[in-house]
N, C-alpha and C positions, 0 to 999 in steps of 0.2 A: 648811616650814622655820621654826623659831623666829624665830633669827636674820636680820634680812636687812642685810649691810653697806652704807653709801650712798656717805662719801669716807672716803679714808685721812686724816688729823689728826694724827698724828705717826709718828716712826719712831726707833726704837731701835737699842743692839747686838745686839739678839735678834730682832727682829719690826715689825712695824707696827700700830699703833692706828687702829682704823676708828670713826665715828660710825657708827653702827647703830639700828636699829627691832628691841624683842622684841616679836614681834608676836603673841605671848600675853598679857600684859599691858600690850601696845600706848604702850612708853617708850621713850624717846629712852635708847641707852647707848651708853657705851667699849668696843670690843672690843677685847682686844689678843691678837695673833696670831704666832703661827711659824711657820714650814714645817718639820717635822718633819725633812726630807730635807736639809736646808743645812745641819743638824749633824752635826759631825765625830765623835761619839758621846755617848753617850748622857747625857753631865752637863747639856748643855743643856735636855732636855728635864728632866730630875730637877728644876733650878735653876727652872725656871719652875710644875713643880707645886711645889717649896717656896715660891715668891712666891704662888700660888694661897692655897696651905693658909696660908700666915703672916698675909695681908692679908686674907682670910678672918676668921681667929681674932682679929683687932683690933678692942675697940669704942672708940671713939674721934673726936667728931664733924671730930679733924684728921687721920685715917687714910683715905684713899677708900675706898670703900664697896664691896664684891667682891660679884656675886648669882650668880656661876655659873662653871663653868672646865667644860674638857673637851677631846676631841679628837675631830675628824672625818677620817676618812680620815687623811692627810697632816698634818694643821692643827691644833694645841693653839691652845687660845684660854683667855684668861680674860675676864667680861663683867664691866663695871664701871657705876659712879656714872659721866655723861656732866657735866663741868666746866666751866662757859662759858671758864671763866679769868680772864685770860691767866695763864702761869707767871710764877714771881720773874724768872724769864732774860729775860722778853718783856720784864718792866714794867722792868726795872733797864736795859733796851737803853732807854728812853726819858729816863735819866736817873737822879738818885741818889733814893732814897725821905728823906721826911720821917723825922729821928728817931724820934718819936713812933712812926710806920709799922713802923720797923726794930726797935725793941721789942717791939711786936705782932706782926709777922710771927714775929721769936724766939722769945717766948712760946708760940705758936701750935705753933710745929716743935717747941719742947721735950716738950710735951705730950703732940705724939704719938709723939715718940722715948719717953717716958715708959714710954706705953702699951703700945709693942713692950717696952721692958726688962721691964717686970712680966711680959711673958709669955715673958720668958729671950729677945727676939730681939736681933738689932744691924743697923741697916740696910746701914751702909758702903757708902753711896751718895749720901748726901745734897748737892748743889748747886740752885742756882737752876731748873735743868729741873725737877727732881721735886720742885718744891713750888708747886701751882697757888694761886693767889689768884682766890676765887668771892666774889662780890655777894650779896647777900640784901634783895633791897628796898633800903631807903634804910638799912639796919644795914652798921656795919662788915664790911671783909672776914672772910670763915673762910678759914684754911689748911689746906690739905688736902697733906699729905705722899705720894709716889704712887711706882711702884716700887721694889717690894721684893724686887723679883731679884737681889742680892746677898747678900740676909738672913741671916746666919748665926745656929746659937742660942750664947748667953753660954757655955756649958758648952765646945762647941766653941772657943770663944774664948780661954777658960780653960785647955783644955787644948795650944792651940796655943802659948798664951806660956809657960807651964809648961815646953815641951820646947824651944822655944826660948830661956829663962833656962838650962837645964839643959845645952844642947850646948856 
């Protein structure tokens, strides 16, 4: 088995994220998982291989980093970049962030919002949960923006306000 899950690390409207071992290249990663069978048909699982393929197709070092997706049995997963963190929702539960911070943290998410526009996406997800803040040595934090399971592409978006100006 590639993969081997160790603890669950969070949980979603879709699934749950496990720390994991690929123990092919022997690294610490994100899984994040479904159970195929809890959904009520089939858009669910669509939704999560379009956050697969979308956060995939992102370069961006404030987009997390996707190395694999797939299904086993029952179970769609996708493998990710593992985060120390904590997210914006942990650190802002400790209090208000420095200016200065709240700038950068901006910055940082614009960025990678940027990143997804250039490639026609739109998150329409974005809160303090899905945007982890990681350490790098004694260097400022990176922002890393994180599920994309909402993602729709601009074109979509386009044509949905289109026919909603028009009714």
């Amino acid at each position: 088995r590639r993969y081997v899950l160790e603890a669950p690390i969070g949980r979603g409207g879709m699934g749950e994220v496990w720390r994991a071992t690929d123990t092919v290249l022997g690294r610490a990663v994100a899984i994040k998982t479904i159970d195929l069978r809890s959904l009520r048909d089939e858009s669910g699982a669509v939704r999560f291989e379009r956050e697969a393929r979308a956060t995939a197709g992102l370069s961006s070092p404030n987009v997390v980093t996707v190395h694999d997706s797939g299904v086993e049995g029952d179970t769609a997963y996708i493998v990710m970049e593992l985060l120390p963190g904590p997210s914006l929702a942990e650190r802002l539960a400790e209090g208000p962030l420095p200016v200065e911070e709240v700038v950068e943290v901006g910055r940082q998410v614009a960025s990678a919002l940027d990143a997804a526009h250039a490639r026609g996406l739109v998150h329409r997800d974005i809160k303090p949960a899905n945007i982890m803040l990681t350490r790098r040595g004694g260097e400022p934090d990176v922002v890393k923006v994180l599920d994309f399971g909402l993602v729709k592409a601009l074109d979509e978006e386009k044509r949905a306000s289109r026919t909603q100006q028009n009714s």
